[in-house]
C-alpha positions as a Markdown table, in Angstrom:
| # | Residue | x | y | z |
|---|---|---|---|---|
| 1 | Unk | 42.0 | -64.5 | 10.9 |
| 2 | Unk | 41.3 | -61.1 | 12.4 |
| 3 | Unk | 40.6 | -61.3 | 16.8 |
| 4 | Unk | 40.1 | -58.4 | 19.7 |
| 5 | Unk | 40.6 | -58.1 | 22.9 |
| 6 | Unk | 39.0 | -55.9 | 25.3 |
| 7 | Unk | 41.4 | -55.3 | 28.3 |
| 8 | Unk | 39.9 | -54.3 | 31.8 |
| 9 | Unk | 42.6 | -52.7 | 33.9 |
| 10 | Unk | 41.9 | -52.8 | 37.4 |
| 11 | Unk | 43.3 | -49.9 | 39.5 |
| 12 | Unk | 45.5 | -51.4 | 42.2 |
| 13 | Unk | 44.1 | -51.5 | 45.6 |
| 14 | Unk | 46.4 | -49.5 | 47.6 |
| 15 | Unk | 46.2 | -45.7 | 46.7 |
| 16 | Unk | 48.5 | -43.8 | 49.3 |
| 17 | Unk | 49.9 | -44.6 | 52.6 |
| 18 | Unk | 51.9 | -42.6 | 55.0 |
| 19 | Unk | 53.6 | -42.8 | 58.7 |
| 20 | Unk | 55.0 | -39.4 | 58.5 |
| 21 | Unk | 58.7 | -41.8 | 59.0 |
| 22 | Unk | 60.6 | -39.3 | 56.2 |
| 23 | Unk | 59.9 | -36.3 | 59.1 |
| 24 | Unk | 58.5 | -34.8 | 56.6 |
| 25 | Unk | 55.3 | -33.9 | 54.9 |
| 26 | Unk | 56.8 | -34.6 | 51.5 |
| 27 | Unk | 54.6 | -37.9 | 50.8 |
| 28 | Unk | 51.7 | -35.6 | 51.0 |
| 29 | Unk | 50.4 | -32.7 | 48.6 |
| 30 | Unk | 50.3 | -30.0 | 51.1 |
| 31 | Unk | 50.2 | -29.1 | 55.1 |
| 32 | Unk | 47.9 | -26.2 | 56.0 |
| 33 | Unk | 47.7 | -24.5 | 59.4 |
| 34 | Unk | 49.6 | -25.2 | 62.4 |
| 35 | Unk | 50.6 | -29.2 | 61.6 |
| 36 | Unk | 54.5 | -30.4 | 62.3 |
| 37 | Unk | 55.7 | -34.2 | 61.9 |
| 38 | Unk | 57.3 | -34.8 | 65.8 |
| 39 | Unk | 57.9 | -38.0 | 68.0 |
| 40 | Unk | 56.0 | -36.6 | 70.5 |
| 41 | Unk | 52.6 | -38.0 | 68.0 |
| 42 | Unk | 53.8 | -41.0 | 67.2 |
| 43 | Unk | 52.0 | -44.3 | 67.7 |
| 44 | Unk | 53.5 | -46.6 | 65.2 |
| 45 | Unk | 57.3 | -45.7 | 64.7 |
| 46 | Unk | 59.1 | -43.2 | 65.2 |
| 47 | Unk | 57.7 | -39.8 | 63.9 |
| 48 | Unk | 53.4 | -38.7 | 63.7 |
| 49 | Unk | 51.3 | -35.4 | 62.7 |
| 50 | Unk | 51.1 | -33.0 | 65.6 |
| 51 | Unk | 48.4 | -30.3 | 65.0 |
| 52 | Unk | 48.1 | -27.8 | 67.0 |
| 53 | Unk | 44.2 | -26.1 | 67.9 |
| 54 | Unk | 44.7 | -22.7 | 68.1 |
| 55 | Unk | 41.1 | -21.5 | 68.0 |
| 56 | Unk | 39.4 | -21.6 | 64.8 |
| 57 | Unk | 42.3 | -21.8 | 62.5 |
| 58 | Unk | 42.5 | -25.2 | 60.5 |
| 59 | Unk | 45.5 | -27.8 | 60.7 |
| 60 | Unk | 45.6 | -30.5 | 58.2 |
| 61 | Unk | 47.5 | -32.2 | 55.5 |
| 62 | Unk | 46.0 | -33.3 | 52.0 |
| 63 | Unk | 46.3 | -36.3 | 49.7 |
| 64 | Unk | 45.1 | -36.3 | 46.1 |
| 65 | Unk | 46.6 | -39.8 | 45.4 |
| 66 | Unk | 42.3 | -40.4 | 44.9 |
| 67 | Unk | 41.0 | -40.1 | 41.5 |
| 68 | Unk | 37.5 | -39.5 | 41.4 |
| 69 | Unk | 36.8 | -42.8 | 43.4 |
| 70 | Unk | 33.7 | -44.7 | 43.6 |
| 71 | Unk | 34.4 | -46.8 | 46.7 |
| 72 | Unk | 37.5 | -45.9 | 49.4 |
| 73 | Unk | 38.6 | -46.9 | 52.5 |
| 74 | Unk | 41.1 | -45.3 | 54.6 |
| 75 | Unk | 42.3 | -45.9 | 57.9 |
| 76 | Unk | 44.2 | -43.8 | 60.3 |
| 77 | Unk | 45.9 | -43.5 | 63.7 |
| 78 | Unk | 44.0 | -40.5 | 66.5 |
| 79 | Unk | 45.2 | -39.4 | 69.8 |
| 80 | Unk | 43.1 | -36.5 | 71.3 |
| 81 | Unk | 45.7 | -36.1 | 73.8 |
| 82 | Unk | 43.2 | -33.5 | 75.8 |
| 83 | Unk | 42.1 | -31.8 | 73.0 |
| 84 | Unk | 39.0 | -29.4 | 74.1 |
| 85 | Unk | 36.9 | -29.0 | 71.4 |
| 86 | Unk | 34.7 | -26.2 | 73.1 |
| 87 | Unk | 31.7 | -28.4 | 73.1 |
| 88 | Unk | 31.1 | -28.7 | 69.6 |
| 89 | Unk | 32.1 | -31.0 | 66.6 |
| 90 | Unk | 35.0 | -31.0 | 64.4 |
| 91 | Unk | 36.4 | -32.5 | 61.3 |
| 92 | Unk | 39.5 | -34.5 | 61.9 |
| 93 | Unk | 39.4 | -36.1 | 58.4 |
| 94 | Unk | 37.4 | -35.4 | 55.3 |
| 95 | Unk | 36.2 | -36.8 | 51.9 |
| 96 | Unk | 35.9 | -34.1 | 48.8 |
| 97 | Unk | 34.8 | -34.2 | 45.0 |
| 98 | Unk | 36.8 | -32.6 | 42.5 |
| 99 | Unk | 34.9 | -29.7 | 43.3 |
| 100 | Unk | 36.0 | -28.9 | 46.9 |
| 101 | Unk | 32.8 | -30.5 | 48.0 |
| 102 | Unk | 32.9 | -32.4 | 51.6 |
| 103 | Unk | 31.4 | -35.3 | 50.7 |
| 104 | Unk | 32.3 | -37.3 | 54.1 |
| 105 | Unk | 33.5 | -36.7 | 57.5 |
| 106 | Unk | 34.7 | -37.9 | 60.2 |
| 107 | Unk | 33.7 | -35.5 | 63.2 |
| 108 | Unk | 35.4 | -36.0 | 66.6 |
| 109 | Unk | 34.0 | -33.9 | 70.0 |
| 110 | Unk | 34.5 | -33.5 | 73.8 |
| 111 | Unk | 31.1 | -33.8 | 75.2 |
| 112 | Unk | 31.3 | -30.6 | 77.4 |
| 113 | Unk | 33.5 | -27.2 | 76.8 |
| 114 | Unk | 35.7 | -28.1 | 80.3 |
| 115 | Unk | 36.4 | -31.9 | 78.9 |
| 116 | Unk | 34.2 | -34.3 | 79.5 |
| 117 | Unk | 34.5 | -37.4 | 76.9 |
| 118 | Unk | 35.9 | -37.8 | 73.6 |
| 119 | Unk | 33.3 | -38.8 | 70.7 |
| 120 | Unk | 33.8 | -39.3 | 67.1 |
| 121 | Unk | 31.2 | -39.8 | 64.5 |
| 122 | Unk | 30.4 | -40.4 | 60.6 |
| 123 | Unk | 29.0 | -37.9 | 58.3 |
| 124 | Unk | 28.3 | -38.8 | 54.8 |
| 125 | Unk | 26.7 | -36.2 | 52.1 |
| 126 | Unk | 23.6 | -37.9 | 50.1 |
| 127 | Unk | 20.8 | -36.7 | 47.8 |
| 128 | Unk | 18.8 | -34.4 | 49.6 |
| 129 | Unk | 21.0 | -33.3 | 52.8 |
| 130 | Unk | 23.6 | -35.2 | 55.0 |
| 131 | Unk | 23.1 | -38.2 | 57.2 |
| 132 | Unk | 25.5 | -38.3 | 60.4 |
| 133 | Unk | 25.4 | -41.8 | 62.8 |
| 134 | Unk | 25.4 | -41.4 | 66.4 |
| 135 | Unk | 28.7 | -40.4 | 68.5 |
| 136 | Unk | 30.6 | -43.5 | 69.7 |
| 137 | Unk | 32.5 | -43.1 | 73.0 |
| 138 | Unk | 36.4 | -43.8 | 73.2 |
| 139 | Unk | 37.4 | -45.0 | 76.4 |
| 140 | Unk | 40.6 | -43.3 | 77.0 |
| 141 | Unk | 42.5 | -40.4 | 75.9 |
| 142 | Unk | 44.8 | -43.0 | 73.9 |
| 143 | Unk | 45.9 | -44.2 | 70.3 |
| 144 | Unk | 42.6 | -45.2 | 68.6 |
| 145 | Unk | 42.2 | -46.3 | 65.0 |
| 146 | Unk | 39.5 | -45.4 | 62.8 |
| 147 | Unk | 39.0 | -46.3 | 59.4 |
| 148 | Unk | 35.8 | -45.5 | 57.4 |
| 149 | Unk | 34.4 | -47.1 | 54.6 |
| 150 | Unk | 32.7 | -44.8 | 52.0 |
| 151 | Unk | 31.0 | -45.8 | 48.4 |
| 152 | Unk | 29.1 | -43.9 | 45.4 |
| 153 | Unk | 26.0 | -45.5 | 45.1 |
| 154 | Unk | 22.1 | -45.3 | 44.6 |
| 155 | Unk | 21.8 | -46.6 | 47.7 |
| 156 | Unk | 25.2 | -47.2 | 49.4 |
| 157 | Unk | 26.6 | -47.9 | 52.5 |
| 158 | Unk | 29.0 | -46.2 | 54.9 |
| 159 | Unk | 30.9 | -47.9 | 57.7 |
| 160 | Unk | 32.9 | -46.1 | 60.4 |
| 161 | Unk | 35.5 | -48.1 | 62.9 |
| 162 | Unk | 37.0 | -47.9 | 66.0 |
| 163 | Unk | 39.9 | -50.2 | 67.0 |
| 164 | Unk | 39.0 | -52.3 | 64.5 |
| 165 | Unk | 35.8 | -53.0 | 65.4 |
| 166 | Unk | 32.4 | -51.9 | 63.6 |
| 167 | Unk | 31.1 | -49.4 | 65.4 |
| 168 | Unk | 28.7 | -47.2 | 63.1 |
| 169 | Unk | 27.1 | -48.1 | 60.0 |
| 170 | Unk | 24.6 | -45.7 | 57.4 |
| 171 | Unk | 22.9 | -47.5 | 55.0 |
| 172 | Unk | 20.1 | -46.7 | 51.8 |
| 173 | Unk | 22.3 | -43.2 | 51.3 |
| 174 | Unk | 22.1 | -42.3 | 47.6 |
| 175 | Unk | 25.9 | -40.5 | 47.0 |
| 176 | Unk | 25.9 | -41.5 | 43.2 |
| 177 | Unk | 26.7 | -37.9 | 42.3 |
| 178 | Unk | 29.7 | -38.0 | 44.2 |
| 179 | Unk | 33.1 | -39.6 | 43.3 |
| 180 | Unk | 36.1 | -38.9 | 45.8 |
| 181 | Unk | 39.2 | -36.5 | 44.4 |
| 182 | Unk | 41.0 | -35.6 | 47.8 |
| 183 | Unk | 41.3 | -36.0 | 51.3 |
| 184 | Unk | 42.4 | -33.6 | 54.0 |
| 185 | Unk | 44.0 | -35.5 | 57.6 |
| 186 | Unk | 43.8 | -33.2 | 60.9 |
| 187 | Unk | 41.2 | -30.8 | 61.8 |
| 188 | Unk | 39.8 | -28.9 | 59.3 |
| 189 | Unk | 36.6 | -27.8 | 60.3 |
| 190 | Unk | 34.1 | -27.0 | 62.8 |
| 191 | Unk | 36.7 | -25.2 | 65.1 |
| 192 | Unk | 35.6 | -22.4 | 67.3 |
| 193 | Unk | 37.8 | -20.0 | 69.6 |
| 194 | Unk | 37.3 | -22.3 | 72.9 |
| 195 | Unk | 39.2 | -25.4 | 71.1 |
| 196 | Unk | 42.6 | -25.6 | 72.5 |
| 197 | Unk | 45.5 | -28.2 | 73.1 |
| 198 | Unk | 47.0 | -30.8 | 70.3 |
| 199 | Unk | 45.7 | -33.4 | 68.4 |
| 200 | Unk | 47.9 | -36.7 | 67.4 |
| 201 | Unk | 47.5 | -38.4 | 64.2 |
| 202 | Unk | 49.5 | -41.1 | 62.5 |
| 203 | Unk | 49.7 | -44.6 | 60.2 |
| 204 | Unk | 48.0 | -43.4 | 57.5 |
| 205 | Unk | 46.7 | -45.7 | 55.0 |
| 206 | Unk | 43.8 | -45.6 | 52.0 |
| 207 | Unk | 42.7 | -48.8 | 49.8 |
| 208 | Unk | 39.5 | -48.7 | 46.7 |
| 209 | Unk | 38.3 | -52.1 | 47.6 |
| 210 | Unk | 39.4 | -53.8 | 50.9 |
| 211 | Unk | 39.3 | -53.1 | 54.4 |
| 212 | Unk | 42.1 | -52.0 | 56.3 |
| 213 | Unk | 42.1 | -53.1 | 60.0 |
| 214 | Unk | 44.3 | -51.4 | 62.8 |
């Protein structure tokens, strides 16, 4: 008697997590730009990811623990610390495909070039264009954590938190031509000349099926 088996392997949930508590970088695939692990940016533990805006020069760090993800979830620790952004949006994380696409964002502002408050939003590539939710307001220049929740989809939905809390959600967004490769953790893009001061990031965590929570 002659039988088969067909085996599903599921990938584990967890794919990469990080609270910079080496003092190093050396969890992650690479640091770009002005970044350095100190306890001045920590907010769980001892050590977090200082990046320093110096204009329009990037400072980020990059996991490739993704591989070509469908759904993801990730969930880290942001202190703007009095960041000025000069009055425009930047990328303090992002999503890309194995092609170096951007294929989600999380944006984060001051709403005036002298200050003013501190926004962050979701962006999320689709057929056809992007689709970015309106800002949500942090209350205070503290820790916050944010976590977004991104799938590939005809018709998917995104989710972006703040303190644990659902704050922004983008639904009927066809992203089935994109899968997620790599992730990049500071800011990274949409810096201008008039951004100055130094951003705080730490307690880095990424799942493929379940949310995270702060």
């Amino acid at each position: 008697l002659t039988t088969s088996t067909t085996l599903t392997v599921v990938p584990p949930d967890l794919i990469f997590a990080d609270s910079f508590e080496s003092g190093t970088f050396g969890a992650w695939a690479a640091a770009t730009g002005p970044v350095s692990v100190t306890p001045a940016a920590a907010m769980v533990g001892a050590f977090g990811m200082q990046a320093a805006i110096s204009g329009n020069t990037p400072g980020h760090v990059t996991d490739n623990s993704p591989l070509n993800e469908p759904t993801y979830h990730a969930r880290f620790y942001f202190n703007p610390n009095s960041t000025l952004t000069g009055n425009t949006q930047q990328d303090i994380f992002v999503g890309r495909n194995t092609a170096g696409t951007a294929i989600f964002r999380i944006q984060y502002r001051r709403t005036n070039a002298a200050g003013g408050t501190y926004q962050v939003r979701l962006a999320v590539l689709r057929a056809g264009g992007t689709t970015t939710s309106t800002w949500f307001t942090m209350t205070n220049n503290t820790a916050h954590s944010i976590e977004i929740d991104w799938q590939s989809a005809t018709s998917a939905t995104a989710r972006l938190y703040v303190d644990g809390v659902l704050r922004r959600t983008l639904t009927g967004l066809n992203t089935s031509a994109y899968l997620l490769d790599s992730v990049q953790l500071g800011p990274s893009l949409g810096l201008v000349g008039a951004a100055s001061g130094t951003e705080y990031f730490d307690h880095f965590e990424s799942r493929r099926y379940t949310y995270i929570g702060p």
